[in-house]
PLY file of the C-alpha trace (Angstrom):
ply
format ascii 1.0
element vertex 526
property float x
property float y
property float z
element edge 525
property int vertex1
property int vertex2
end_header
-22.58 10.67 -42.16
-25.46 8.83 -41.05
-29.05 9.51 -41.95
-32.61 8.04 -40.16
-35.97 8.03 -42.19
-38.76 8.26 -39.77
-42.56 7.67 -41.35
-45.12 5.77 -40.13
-45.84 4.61 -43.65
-44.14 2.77 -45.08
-44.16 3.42 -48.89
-43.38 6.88 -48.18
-40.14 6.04 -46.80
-39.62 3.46 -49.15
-39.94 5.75 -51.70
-37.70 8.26 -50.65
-35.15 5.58 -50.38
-35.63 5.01 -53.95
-36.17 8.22 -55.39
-33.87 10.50 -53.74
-30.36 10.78 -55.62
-28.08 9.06 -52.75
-25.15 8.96 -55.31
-25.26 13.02 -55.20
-25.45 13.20 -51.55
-22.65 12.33 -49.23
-24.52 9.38 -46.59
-22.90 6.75 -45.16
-25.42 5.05 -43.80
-29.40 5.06 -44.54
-31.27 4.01 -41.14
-35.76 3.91 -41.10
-38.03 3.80 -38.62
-42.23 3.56 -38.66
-42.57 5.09 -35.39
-40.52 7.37 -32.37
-40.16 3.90 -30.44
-38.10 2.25 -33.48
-36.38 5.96 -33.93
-35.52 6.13 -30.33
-33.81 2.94 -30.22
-31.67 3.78 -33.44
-30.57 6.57 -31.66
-29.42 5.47 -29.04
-27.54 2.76 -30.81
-25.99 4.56 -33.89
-24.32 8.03 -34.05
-26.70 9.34 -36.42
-26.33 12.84 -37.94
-29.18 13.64 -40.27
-32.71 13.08 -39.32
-35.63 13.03 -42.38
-39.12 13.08 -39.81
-42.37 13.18 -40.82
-44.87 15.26 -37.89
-47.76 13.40 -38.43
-47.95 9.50 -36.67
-50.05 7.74 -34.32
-47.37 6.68 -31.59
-46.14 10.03 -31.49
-45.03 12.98 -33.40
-42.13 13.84 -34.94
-41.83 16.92 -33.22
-41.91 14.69 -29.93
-39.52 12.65 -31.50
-37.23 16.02 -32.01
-38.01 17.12 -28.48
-36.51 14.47 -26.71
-33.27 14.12 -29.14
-32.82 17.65 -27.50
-33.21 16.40 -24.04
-31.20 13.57 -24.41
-28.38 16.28 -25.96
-27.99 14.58 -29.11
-26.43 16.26 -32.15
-28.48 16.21 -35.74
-30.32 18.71 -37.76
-33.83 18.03 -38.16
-36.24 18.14 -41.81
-39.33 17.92 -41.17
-42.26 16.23 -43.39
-45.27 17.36 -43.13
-48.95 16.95 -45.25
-50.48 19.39 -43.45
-50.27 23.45 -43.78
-50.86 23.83 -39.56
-49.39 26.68 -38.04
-48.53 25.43 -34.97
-46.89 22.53 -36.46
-44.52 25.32 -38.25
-44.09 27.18 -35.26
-43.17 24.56 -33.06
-40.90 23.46 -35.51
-39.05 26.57 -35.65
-39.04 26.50 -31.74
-36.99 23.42 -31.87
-34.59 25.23 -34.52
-35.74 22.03 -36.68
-33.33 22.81 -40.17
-35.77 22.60 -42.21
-39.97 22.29 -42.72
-41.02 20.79 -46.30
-44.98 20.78 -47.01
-45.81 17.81 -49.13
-46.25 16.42 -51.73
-42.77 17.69 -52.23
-40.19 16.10 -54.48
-37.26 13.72 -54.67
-35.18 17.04 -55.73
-36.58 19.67 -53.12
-35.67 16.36 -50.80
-32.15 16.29 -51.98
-31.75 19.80 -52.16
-32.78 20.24 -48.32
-30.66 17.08 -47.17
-27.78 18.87 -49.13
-28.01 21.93 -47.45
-28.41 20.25 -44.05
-24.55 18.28 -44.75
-22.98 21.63 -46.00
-23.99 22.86 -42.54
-23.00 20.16 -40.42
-20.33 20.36 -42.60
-19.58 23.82 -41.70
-20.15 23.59 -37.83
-17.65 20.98 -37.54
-15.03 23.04 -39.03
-15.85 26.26 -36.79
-16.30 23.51 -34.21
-12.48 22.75 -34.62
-11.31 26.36 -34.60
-13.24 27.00 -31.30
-12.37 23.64 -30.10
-8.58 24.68 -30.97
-8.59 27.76 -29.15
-10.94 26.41 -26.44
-7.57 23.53 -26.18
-5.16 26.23 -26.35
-6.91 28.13 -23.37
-7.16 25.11 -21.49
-3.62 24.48 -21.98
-2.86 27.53 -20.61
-4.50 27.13 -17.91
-3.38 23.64 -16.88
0.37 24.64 -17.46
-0.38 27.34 -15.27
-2.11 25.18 -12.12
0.70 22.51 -12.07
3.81 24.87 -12.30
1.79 26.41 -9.31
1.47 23.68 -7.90
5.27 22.00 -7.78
5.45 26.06 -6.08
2.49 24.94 -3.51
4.27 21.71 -2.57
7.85 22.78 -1.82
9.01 21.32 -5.23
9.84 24.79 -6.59
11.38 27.28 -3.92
12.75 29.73 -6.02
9.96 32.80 -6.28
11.23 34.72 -8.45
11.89 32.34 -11.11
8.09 31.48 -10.32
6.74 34.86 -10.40
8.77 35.22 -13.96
6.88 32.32 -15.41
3.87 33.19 -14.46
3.92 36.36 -16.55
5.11 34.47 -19.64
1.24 32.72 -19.42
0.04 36.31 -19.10
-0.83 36.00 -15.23
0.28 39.88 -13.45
1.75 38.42 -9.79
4.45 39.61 -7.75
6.50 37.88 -4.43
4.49 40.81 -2.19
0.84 40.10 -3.97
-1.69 40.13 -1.35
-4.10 36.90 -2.28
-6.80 34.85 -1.06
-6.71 31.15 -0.85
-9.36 28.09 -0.30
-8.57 24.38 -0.09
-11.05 22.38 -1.48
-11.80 18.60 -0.64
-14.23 16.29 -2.85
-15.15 13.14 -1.52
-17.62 10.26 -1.41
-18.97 10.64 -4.34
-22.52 8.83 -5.26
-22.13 8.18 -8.91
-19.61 8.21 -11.69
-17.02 10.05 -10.79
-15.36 12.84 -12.56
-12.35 12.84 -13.94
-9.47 14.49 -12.12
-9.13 17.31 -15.97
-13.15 17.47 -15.77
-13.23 18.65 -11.93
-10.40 20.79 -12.68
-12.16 22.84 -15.33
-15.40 22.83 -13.73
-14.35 23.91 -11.03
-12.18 26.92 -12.27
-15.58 27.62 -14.56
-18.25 27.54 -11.36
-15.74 30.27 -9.63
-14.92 32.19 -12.67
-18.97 32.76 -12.72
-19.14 33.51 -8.98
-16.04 35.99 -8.58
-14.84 37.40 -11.75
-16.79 40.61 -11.79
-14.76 41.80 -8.57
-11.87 39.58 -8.78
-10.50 39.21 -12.11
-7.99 36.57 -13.12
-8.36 33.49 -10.50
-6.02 29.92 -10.64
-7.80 26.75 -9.57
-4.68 24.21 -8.99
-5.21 20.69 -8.82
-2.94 18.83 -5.69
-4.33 15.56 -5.81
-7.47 13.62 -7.01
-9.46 14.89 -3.90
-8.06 18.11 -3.31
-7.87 21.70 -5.08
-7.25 24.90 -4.29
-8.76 27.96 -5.11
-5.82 31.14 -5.34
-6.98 34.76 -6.48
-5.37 38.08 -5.54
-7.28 40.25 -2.89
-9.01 42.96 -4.65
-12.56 43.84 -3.07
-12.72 44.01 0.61
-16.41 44.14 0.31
-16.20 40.69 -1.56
-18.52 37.85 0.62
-16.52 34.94 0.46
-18.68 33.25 3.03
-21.72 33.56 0.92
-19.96 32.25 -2.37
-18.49 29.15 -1.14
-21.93 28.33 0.20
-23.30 29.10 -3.51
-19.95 27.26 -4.96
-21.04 24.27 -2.46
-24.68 24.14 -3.85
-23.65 24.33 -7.72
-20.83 21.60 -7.34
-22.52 19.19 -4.87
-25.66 18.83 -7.08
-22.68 18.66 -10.84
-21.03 15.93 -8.84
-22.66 14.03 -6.56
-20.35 14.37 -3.81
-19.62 16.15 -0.41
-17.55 19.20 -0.08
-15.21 20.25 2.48
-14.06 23.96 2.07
-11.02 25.02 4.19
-10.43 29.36 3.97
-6.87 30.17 4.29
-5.57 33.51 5.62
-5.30 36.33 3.22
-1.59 36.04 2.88
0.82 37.54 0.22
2.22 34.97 -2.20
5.76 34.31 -1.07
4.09 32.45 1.97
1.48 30.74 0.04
2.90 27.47 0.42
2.71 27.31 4.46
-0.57 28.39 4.46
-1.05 25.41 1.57
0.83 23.21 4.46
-1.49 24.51 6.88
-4.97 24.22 4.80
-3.09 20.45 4.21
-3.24 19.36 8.16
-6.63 20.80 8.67
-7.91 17.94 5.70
-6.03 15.61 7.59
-7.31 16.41 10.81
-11.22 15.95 9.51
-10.77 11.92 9.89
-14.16 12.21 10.37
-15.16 13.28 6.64
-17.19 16.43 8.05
-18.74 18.80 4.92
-19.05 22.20 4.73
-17.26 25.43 5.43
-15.00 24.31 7.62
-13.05 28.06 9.17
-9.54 27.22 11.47
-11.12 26.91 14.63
-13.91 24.20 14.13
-11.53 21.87 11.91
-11.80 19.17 14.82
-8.65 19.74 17.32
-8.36 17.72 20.31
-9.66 19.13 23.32
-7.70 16.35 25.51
-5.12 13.49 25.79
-5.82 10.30 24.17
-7.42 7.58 25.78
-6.39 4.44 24.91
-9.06 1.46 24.77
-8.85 -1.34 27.21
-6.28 -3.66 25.30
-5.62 -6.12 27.45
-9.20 -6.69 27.69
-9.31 -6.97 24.02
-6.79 -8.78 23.81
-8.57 -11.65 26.16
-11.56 -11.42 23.71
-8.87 -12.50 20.69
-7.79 -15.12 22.82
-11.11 -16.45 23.69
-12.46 -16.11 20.11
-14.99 -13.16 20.59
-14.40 -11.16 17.35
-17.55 -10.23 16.88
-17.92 -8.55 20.52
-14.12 -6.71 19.96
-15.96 -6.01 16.67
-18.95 -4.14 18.04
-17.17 -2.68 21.05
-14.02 -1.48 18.76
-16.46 0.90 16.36
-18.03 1.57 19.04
-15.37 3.61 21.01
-14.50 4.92 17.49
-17.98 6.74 17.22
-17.36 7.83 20.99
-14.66 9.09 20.16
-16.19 11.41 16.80
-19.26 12.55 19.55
-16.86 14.20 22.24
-14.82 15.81 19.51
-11.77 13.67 20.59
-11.20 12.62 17.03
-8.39 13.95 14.42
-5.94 12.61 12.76
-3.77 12.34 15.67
-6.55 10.22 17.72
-6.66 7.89 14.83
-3.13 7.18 13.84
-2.62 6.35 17.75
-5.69 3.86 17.82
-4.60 2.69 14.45
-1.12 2.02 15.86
-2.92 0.31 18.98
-5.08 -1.99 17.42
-2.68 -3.26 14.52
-0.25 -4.47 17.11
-3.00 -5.63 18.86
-4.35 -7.96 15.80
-0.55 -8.85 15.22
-0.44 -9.99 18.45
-3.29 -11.99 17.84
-2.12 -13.62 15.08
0.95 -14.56 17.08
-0.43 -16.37 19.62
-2.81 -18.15 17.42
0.36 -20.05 16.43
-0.11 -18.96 12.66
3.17 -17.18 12.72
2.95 -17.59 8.29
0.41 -15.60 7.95
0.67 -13.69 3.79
-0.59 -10.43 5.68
2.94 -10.33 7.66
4.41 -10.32 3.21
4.72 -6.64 2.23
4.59 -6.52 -1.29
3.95 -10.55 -1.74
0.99 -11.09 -0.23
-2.34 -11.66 -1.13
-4.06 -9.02 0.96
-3.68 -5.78 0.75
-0.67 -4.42 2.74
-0.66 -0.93 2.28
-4.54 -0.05 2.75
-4.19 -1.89 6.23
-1.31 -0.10 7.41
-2.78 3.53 6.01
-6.58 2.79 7.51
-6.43 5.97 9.78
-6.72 8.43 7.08
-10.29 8.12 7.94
-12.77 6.74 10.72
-14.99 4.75 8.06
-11.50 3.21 6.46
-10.26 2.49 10.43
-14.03 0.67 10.85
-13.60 -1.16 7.71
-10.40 -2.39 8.35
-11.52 -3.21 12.49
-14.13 -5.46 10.11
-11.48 -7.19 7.92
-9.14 -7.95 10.66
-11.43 -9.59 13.18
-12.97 -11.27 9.83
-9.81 -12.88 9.10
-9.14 -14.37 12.74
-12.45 -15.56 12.56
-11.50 -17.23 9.41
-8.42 -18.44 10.51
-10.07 -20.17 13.41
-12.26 -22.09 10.83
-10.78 -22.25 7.20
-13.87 -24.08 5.75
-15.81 -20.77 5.66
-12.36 -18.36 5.16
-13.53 -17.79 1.36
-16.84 -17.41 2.09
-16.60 -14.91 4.65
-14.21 -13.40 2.19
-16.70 -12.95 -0.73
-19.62 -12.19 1.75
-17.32 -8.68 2.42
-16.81 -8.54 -1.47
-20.71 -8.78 -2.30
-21.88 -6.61 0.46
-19.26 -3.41 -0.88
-20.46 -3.82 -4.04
-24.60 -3.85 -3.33
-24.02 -0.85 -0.51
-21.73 1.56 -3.21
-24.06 -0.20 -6.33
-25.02 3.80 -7.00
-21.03 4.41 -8.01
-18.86 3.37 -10.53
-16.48 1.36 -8.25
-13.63 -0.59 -9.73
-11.73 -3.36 -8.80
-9.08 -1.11 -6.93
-11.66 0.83 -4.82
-13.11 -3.00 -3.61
-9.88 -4.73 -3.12
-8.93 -1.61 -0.31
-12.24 -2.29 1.40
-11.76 -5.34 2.07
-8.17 -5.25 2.34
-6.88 -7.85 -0.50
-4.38 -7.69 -3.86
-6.63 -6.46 -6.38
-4.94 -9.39 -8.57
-6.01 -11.88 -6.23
-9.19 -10.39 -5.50
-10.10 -11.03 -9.32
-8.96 -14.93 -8.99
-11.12 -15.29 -5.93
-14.07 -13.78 -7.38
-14.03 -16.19 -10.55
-12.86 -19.15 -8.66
-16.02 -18.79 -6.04
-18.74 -17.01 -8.22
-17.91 -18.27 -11.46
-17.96 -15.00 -13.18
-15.30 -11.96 -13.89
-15.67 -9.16 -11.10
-16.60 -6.46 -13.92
-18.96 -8.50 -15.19
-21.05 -9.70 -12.54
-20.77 -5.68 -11.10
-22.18 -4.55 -14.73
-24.96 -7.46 -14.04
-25.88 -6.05 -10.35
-26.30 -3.01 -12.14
-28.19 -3.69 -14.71
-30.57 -6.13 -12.83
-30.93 -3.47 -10.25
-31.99 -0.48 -13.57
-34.46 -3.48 -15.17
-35.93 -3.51 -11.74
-36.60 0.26 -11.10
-37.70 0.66 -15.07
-40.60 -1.94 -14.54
-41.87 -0.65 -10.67
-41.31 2.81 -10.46
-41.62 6.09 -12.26
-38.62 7.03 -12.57
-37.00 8.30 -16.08
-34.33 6.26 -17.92
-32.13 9.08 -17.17
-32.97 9.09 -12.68
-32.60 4.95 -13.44
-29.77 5.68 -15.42
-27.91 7.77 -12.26
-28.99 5.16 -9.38
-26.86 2.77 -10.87
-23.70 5.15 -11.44
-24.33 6.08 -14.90
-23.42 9.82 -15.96
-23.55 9.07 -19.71
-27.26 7.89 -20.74
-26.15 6.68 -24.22
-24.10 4.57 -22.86
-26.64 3.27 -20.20
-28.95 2.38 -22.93
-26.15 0.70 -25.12
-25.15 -1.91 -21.97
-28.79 -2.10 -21.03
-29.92 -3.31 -24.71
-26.78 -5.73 -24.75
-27.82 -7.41 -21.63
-31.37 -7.82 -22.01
-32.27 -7.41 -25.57
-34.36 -3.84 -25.43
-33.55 -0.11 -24.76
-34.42 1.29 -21.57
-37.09 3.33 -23.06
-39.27 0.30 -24.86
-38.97 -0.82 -21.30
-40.94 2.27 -20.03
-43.10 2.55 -23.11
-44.17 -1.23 -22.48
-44.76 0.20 -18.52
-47.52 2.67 -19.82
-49.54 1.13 -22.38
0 1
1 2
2 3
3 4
4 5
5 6
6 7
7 8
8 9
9 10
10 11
11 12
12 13
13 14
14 15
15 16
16 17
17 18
18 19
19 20
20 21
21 22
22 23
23 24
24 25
25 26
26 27
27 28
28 29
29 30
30 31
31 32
32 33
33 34
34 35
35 36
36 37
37 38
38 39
39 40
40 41
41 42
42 43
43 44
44 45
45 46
46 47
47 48
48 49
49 50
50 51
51 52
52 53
53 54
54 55
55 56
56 57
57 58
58 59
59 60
60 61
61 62
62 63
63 64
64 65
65 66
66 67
67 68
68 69
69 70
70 71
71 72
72 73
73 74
74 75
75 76
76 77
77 78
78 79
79 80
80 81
81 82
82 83
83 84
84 85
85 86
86 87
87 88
88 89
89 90
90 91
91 92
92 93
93 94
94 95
95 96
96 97
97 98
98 99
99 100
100 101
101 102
102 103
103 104
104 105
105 106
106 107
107 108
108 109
109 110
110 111
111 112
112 113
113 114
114 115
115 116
116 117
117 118
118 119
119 120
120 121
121 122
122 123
123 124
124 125
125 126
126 127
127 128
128 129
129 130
130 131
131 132
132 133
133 134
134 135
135 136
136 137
137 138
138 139
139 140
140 141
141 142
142 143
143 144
144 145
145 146
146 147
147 148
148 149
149 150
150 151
151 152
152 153
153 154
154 155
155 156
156 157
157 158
158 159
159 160
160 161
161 162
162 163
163 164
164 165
165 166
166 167
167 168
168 169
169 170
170 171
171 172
172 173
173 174
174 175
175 176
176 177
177 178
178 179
179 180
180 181
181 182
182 183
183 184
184 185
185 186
186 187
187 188
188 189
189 190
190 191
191 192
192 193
193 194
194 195
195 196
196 197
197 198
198 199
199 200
200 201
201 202
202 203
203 204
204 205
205 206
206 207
207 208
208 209
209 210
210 211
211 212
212 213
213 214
214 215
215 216
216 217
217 218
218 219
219 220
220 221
221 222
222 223
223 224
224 225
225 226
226 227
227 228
228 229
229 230
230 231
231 232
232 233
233 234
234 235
235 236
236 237
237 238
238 239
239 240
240 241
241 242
242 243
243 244
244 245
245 246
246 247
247 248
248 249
249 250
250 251
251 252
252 253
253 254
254 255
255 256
256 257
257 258
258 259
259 260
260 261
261 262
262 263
263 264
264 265
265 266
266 267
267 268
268 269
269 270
270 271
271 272
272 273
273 274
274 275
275 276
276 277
277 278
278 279
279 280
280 281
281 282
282 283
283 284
284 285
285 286
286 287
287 288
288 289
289 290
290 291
291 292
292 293
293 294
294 295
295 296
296 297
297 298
298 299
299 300
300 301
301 302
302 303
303 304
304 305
305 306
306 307
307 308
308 309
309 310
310 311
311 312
312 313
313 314
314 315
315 316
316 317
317 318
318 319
319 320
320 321
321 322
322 323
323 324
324 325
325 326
326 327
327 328
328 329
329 330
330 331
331 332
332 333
333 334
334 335
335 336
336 337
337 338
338 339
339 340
340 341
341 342
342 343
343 344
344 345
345 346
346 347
347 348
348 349
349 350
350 351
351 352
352 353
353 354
354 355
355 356
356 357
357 358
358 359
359 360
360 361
361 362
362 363
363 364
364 365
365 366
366 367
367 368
368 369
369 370
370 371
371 372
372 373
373 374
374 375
375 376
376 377
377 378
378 379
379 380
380 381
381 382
382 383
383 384
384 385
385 386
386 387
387 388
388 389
389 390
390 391
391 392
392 393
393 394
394 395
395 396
396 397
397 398
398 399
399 400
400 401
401 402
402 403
403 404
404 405
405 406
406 407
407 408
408 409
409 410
410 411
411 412
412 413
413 414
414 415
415 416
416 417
417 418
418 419
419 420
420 421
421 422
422 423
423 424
424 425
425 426
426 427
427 428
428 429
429 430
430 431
431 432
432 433
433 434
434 435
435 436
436 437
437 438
438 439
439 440
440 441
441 442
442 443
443 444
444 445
445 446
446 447
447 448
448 449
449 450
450 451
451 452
452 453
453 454
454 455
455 456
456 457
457 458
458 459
459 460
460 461
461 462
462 463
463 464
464 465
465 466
466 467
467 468
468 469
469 470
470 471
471 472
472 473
473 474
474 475
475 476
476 477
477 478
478 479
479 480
480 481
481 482
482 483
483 484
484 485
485 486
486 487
487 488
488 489
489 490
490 491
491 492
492 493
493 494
494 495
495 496
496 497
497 498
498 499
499 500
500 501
501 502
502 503
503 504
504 505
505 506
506 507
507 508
508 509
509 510
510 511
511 512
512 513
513 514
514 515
515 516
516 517
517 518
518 519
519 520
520 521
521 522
522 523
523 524
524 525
């Protein structure tokens, strides 16, 4: 257990040090501070449990000090020092839930005696911590065994209802083969930051719709199908119920949690043997918005196409490969694409056939540019990135990107000085537009098409530097930047650069440049 001494005088604390009993008391570690700058930065750079604060100190107070440990949702219980008997001091203290308020002079024992008190309690929270935290896991369990036996029954992968229905009321959940329920696809994607973990969507989810329908619904299963989609099941109860107006609530709550866009697809109310074609149904409407439209998205606005596809004009394409004008078939390509998302043309169906169009078109082209080796041709052996190129029409930004990387590469095949270069200019521009997420090696190496294996070789070989760490520098550079111009908090700083967790912001922050985030912003305002 770690403890931190904050006084702005030193003899005080140095006396504590010495006069306190330490062999008595159960601390690990014994950190000090003069001021709430020096405090901060402890804090943010040791896990400290126990904090000793005096109230009373020139670059801040130690109930400022306490205030933002709150706000920053750090865990310690609080003594505070004070010389002086003022109310307010007391009462602001007991605001804060500080543990404890001693009135000096006070002595070495009463100091013990507090600190002692403070460790039995912490003490004592952690172990009703790990009861609650036990049946919280337990719960949770329950839950998740639940959501992915429902969903091998959502998939096909269990047929049998019966035997599905039976389990289900071993984990305590009343449904029969005839139950009459309600069910909503969900779809997460683009998101701006960090993103969540596949478990931490999964609960918050099922959380943000327990608050919004469990007065009238009762029980409710979120089920997890894949990292972007979920879906919501509950059995029909209330006719009254306003779905509309509590996905639009859902929508609110979740795309300010997560930072991303929302699709919701309503399914029919159907009874629960035929859950799984509506699933398959719900399934093909996602697929069908290529065009990654948000919102409430009901059966008959899911993007269907109105008319027969179009093809482009190929063979003049085609001519353009021939005569080297890949930036023209660039433009011209993206822009029948976006033609194609205005008229409402565009669904999956539009897309796979343009996809299929153009790929044989660019394999033409590298035919007839007599480069009949090319790696992209090597399924599985290549250097570039066979699969994303062949599965680019699951979307109309991945079909752009790839339109990009293909006319990119005959470019560079026409003049293999600059191949690399054009290469890494791709690489460098993904990473400062999508600087605001927490992309990895895999998400870059799809956008631009390459092995994320050789995508890391190229990187070092050209810039010198590994991928993760020159991405950590952009960052970085980019947060030391907005910290010294602007007036935004650590914590807004913290989020443009794809930082959820703050402490450990401040922890990579201070390693690159020396100094916390906050001595940064303190420096700003004096």
């Amino acid at each position: 257990m770690n403890l931190l001494i904050v006084d702005d005088q030193p003899m005080v604390v140095e006396g504590i040090l010495a006069g306190v009993d330490w062999e008595l008391i159960t601390i690990d570690k014994k950190f000090t501070a003069n001021n709430i700058i020096e405090a901060k930065n402890i804090i943010q750079t040791h896990q400290i449990e126990l904090l000793l604060c005096d109230i009373e100190m020139p670059m801040g107070s130690g109930l400022d000090l306490y205030e933002w440990v709150l706000e920053q949702h750090y865990t310690m219980k609080c003594i505070f020092l004070t010389a002086h008997s003022d109310f307010s001091y007391a009462q602001k203290a007991v605001h804060l839930q500080g543990f404890d308020y001693l009135l000096q002079p006070v002595t070495y024992k009463e100091i013990e005696g507090s600190l002692q008190k403070a460790i039995d309690q912490i003490k004592m929270d952690t172990t009703v911590k790990s009861y609650y935290n036990y049946a919280l896991d337990l719960k949770k369990r329950e839950k998740q065994t639940l959501s992915s036996l429902l969903r091998e029954y959502l998939l096909a992968l269990r047929s049998d209802v019966k035997e599905v229905v039976q389990y289900v009321s071993v984990l305590s959940y009343t449904l029969e083969a005839d139950s009459s329920c309600e069910i909503l696809m969900i779809q997460l994607f683009d998101f701006e930051g960090e993103r969540w973990e596949n478990d931490l969507l999964f609960y918050a989810i099922d959380n943000i719709w327990n608050e919004l329908l469990t007065i009238k619904i009762g029980k409710l299963i979120v089920i997890c199908l894949d990292s972007e989609h979920f879906i919501l099941l509950y059995q029909k109860q209330d006719e009254r119920l306003d779905l509309k107006q509590k996905m639009i609530l859902f929508m609110r709550t979740a795309e300010q949690l997560f930072r991303c866009k929302i699709a919701l697809y309503p399914g029919k109310t159907t009874i629960f043997s035929e859950i799984p074609d509506e699933v398959k149904r719900l399934e093909k409407r996602s697929r069908k918005n290529v065009i990654k439209k948000d919102g409430i998205l009901e059966a008959f606005n899911t993007m269907e196409m109105g008319q027969e596809y179009i093809s482009p004009d190929c063979n003049k394409w085609a001519q353009y490969i021939k005569d080297g004008y890949y930036d023209l078939l660039k433009e011209e390509a993206c822009k029948y694409l976006d033609c194609m998302t205005q008229s409402g043309r565009m669904n999956d169906e539009a897309l796979r056939k343009f996809h299929k169009d153009y790929v044989y078109l660019f394999w033409e082209g590298i035919k007839n540019s007599g480069n009949v080796k090319s790696d992209l041709y090597m399924e599985g052996e290549s250097d570039y990135n066979y699969e994303a190129l062949m599965n680019s029409y699951t979307s109309v930004i991945r079909m752009k990107s790839l339109i990009v990387f293909t006319m990119n590469y005959l470019k560079g095949m026409d003049n293999q000085e600059n191949f690399n270069e054009s290469r890494m200019d791709e690489i460098l521009d993904y990473i400062h537009k999508n600087i605001q997420k927490n992309i990895t090696r895999k998400d870059i190496a799809e956008a631009v098409y390459l092995n994320p294996e050789y995508l890391s070789r190229l990187f070092k070989k050209e810039k010198g530097i590994k991928l993760s760490d020159y991405i950590q520098q952009e960052k970085m550079n980019i947060a030391n930047h907005l910290l010294r111009t602007t007036n935004f908090s650590v914590s807004i700083v913290a989020s443009k650069v794809g930082y959820s967790n703050f402490s450990h912001f401040a922890q990579s922050f201070k390693r690159v440049f020396g100094i916390s985030p906050s001595e940064i912003k303190q420096e700003n305002h004096k």
